[in-house]
C-alpha positions in Angstrom: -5.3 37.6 -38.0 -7.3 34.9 -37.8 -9.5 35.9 -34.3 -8.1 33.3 -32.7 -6.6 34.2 -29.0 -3.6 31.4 -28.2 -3.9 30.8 -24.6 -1.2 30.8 -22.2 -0.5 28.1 -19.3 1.4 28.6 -16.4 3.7 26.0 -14.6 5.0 25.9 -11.6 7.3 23.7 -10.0 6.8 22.5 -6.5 9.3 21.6 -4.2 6.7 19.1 -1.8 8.8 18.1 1.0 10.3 21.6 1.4 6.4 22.7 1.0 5.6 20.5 4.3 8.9 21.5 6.2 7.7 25.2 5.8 4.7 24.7 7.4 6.3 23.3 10.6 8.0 26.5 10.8 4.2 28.6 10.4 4.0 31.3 13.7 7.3 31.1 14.5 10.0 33.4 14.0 12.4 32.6 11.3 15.7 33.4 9.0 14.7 32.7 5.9 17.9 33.1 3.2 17.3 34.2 -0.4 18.8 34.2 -3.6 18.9 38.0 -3.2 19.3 38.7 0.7 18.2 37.5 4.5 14.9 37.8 6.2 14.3 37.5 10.0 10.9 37.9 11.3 7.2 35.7 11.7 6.5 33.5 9.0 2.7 33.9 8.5 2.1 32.0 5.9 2.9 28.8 3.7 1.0 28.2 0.4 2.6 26.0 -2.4 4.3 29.4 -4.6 5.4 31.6 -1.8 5.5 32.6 1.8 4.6 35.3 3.8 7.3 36.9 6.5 6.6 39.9 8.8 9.6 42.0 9.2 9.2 44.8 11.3 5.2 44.8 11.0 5.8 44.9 7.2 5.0 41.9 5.3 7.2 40.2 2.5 6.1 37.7 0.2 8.8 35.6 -0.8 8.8 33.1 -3.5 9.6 29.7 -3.0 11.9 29.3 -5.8 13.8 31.9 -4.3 14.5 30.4 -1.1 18.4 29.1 -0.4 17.7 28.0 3.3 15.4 28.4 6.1 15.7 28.2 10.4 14.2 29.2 13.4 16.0 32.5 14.6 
């Protein structure tokens, strides 16, 4: 080897308009559909990646990309 490290990038795709709808949903309680399965409870918090959702005083971060539909319960 050469001592060279080879450095890795990450992307990330952002979905901006469903990005700005989530926020208008922030604080209020919510069904939020996955790839994977439903989750009703109080969406915390947006940021660009992922969202946070209180279920049952147990919070579940929930990627973006992973997100079929969302609505206020």
């Amino acid at each position: 080897m050469s001592g060279k490290q080879s450095e890795v990038g990450l992307v990330s795709i952002v979905d901006s308009y469903l990005y700005q709808r989530l926020h208008s949903f922030r604080g209020k309680w919510v069904v939020i559909n996955t790839t994977k399965n439903p989750l009703q409870g109080l969406l915390h918090s947006v940021s660009p990646d992922h969202v946070v959702i209180e279920v049952s005083d147990t919070p579940f971060y929930v990627r973006i990309q992973e997100i079929v539909w969302i609505t206020e319960a």
